[in-house]
N, C-alpha and C positions, 0 to 999 in steps of 0.2 A: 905473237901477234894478238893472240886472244886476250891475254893476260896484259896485254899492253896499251889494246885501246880498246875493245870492249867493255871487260872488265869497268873500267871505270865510267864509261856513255854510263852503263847499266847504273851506277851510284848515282851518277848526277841523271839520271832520271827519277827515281825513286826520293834522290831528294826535294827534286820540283815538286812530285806528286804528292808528296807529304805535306811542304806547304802551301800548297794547293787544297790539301782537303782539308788542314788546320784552317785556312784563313774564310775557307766554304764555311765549316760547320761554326763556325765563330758569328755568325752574321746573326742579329734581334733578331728572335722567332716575335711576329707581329700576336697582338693578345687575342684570344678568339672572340669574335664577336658574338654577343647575347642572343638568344634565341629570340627574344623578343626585349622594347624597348624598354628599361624598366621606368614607373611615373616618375613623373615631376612635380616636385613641391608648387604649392601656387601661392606660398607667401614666402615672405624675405626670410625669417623667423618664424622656425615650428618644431613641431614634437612629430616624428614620425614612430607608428606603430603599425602591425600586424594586428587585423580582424580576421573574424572569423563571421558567419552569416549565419544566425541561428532563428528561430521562430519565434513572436511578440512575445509567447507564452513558455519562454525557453523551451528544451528540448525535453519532452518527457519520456523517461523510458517508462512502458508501464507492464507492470509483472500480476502475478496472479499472488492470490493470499492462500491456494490451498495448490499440491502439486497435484497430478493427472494427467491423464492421456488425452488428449485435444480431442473433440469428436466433430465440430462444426469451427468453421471461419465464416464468418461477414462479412468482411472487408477483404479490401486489396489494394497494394499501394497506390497511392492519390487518390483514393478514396478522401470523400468529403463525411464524417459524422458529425451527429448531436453529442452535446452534453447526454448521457444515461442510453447510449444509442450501445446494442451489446453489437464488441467485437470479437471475440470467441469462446467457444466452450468446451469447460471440462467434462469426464464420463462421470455419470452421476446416478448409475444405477443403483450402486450398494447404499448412496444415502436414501435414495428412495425405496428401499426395500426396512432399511430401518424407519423411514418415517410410516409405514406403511403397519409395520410394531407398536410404534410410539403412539399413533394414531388411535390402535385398536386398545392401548391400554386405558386412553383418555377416555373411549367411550366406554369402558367396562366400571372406571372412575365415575364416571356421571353418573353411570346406570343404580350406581350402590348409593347412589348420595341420592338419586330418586325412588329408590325403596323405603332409605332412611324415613323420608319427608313426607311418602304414601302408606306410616305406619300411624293407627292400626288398621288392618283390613276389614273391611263392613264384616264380612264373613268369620271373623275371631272371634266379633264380642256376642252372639247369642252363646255358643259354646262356655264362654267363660261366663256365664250370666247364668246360666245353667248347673252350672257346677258351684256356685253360690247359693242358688237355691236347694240343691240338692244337699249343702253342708247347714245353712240352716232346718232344713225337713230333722236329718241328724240329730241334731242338736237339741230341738223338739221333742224328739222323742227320747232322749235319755233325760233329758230333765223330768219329761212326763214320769219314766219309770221310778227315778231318785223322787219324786214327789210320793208316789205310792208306796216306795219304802217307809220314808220316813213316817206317813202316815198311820202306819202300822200303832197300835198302842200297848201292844203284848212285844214286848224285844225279845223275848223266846224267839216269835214267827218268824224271824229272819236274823241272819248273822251278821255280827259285826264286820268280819271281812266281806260280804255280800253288799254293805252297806257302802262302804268304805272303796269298792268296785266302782259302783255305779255313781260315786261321787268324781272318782276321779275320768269315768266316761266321759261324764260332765265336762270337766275341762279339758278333757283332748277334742270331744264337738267344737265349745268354742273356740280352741286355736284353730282347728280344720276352718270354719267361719272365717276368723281375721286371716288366715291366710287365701282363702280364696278371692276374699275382698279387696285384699292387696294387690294380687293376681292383676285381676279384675280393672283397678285404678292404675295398675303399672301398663295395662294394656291402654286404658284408652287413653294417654299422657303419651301415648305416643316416643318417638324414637328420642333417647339419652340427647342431650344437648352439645357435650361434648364427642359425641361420635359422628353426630353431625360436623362438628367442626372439624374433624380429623378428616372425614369424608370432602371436605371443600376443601383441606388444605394437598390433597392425595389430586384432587383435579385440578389444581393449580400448578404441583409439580409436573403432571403429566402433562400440561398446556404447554408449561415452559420446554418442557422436552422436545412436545413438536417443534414449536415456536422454533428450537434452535436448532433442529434438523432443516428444517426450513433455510433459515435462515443460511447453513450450511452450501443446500441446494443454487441457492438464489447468489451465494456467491462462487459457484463453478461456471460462474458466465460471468464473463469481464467485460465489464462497460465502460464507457470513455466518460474521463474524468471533465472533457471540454469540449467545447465546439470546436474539431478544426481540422486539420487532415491528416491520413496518415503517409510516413516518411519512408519507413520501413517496416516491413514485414519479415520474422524470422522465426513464424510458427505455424505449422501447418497438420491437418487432419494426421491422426496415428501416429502424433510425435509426444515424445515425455514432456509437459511444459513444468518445470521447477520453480518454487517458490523462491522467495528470497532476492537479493541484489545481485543481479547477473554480468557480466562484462560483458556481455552478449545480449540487450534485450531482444523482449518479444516480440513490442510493437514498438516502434517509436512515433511518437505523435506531438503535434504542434500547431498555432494557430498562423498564420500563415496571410491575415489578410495583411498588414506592417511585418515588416523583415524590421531584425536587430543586429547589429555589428557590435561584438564585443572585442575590441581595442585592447590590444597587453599594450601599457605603457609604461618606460623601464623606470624603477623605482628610484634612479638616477635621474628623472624627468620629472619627476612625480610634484614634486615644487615648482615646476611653472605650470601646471595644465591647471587653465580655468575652464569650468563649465561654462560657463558662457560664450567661450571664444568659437568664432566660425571653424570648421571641420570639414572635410570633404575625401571624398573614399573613391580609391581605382579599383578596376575589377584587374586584377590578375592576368595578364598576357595580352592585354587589351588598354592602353592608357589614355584611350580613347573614350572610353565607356567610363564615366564618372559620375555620381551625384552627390548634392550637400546633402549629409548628414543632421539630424538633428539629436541634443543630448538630451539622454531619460536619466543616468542613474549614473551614480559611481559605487561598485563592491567596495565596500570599507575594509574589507580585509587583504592584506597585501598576501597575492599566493606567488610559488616556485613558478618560475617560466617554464611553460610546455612547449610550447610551439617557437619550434627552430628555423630559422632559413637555413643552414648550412654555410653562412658567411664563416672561413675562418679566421673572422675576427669578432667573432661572436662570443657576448660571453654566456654562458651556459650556468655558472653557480649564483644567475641576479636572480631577482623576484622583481614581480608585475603586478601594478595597479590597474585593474580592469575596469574600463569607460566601457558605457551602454550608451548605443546608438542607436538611432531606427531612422527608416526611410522607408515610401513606399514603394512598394513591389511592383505598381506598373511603370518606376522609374527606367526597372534596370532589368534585363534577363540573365535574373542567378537563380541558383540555387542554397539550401539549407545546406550546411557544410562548407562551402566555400570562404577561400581568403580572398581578403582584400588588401589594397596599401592604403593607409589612410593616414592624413597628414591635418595636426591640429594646430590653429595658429598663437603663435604664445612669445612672450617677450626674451627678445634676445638675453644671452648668457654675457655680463661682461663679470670684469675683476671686481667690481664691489659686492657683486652678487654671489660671488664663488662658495661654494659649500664650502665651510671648513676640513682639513685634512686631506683636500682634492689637489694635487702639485701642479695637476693638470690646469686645470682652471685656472689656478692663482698667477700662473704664466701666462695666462690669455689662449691656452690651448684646449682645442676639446678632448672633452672624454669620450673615453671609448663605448661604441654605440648610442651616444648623444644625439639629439638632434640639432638642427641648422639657429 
């Protein structure tokens, strides 16, 4: 009985149920729907590209020229600064303990070069005036005696070696003379001309020394290179701030009265964008929220594409000609960093116009990642 008609109910159930869940799980899964609606071109024919919103005065990262340990901050993000307005500072004791060296060498420099320029001292030259007379009185009186020798008329009365003494007395008086006299004129000529000069060239070096101690000083405080606000802040009191090109800045700062949209346009597009043609930019999750753009610049250099949507139909190995955009900032409420869709209007792609080597085009087909 079991085997005879159970058995088998049991097959032919399991076969209904089989094709019952083949024909179930067979059915269109419907596509999901967007989280939000993506924009709409507003012309027939256009170049559509990915911006970015960066500040009039692009984005500045700005770093320090010497490293150190941060000891004050000024600012705080949205902060509004000057041009030469300081926004932090490095420890700057050890330069000021050198300037404070350098300082004292300069005045010990000056001090030699006004000795130099205060010579001779009122008080040197009676002394040396002194001793000039005292080598002429000398001098006087051995001549007197060599006169009374020689006056003698008996050359018995005295000796020739006696003679021949008091001759040469004679001229060691008058060297003692011309050297006093010398003395005397090297003093009041006052200080060498070239020790003077060594003397100012010894306070110039030492000027410059402070000067660049200073100067040292004056840059452990970082000052904004522009008027305009800050973006970011990533440095703060008792942190290391390093010198050099950071992935990371310090401060990031920008002016911020006109926002800019720089626009990748795919290098495959690059041939129809005219600068003149009208433009117009959606805000991202909003295709509501739009204004005309107006064109500042085009980078002449064609760079690698950065910025991905994740379409996978994206190509990834192009490069991008970047359009500079600006609009004002009480248009739209964005932000610095932000993308946008932005759509330029520009003349349709037909067969005569087809890039050579494009199979796409030359069929009347678009290429991949083209615009409309």
């Amino acid at each position: 009985m079991f085997r005879k008609y159970i058995l088998p109910a049991i097959a032919v159930l399991g076969v209904i149920f089989a094709v019952y869940s083949v024909r179930a799980n067979n059915k269109p899964v419907p596509p999901a729907q967007p989280v939000v609606q993506p924009s709409q071109a507003p012309f027939k024919s256009y170049i559509a590209g990915a911006g970015i919103i960066e500040a009039s005065t692009e984005n500045i990262a700005v770093g320090t020229n010497l490293s150190g340990i941060v000891t004050e901050v000024f600012v705080k993000v949205g902060s509004k600064v000057k041009k030469g307005e300081p926004l932090f500072r490095l420890d700057d004791r050890e330069l000021k303990a050198n300037l404070a060296v350098r300082q004292t060498a300069l005045q010990t420099a000056k001090e030699k070069l006004a000795r130099l320029l205060s010579m001779p001292r009122p008080e040197d030259i009676p002394p040396a005036e002194a001793k000039v007379r005292e080598a002429e009185s000398a001098l006087a009186d051995v001549k007197h005696q060599l006169a009374l020798a020689e006056s003698i008329t008996d050359k018995r009365a005295i000796s020739a070696d006696d003679l021949n003494r008091r001759r040469y007395a004679v001229q060691v008086a008058e060297a003692r003379v011309a050297e006093v006299k010398s003395n005397l004129a090297l003093l009041k000529a006052g200080s060498w001309k070239p020790d003077i000069e060594i003397a100012k060239a010894d306070i110039a070096a030492a000027g410059a020394q402070v000067k660049a101690t200073e100067t040292d000083i004056e840059r452990l405080t970082v000052r904004s290179p522009i008027s305009g606000e800050i973006l970011q802040l990533n440095v703060r009191p008792g942190e290391y701030a390093q010198a050099g090109v950071l992935a990371k800045p310090l401060i990031l700062l920008g002016n911020l009265d006109r926002l800019h949209v720089r626009v990748d346009v795919d290098e495959n597009e690059a041939w129809r964008f005219k600068k003149d043609a009208p433009a117009i930019a959606f805000v991202r999750g909003n295709r509501e929220l739009k204004t005309p753009i107006k064109f500042e610049r085009v980078e002449p250099y064609v760079v690698p594409k950065k910025s991905l949507t994740g379409d996978s139909t994206e190509r990834v190995d192009t490069r991008v000609m970047q359009a500079i955009y600006s609009f004002d900032r009480s248009q739209l409420q964005v932000f610095v960093g932000q993308q946008m869709d932005v759509f330029i209007e520009a003349p349709p792609v037909t067969a005569s116009v087809a890039t050579p080597g494009n199979d796409k085009d030359a069929k009347g087909g678009k290429p991949e990642g083209a615009g409309k």
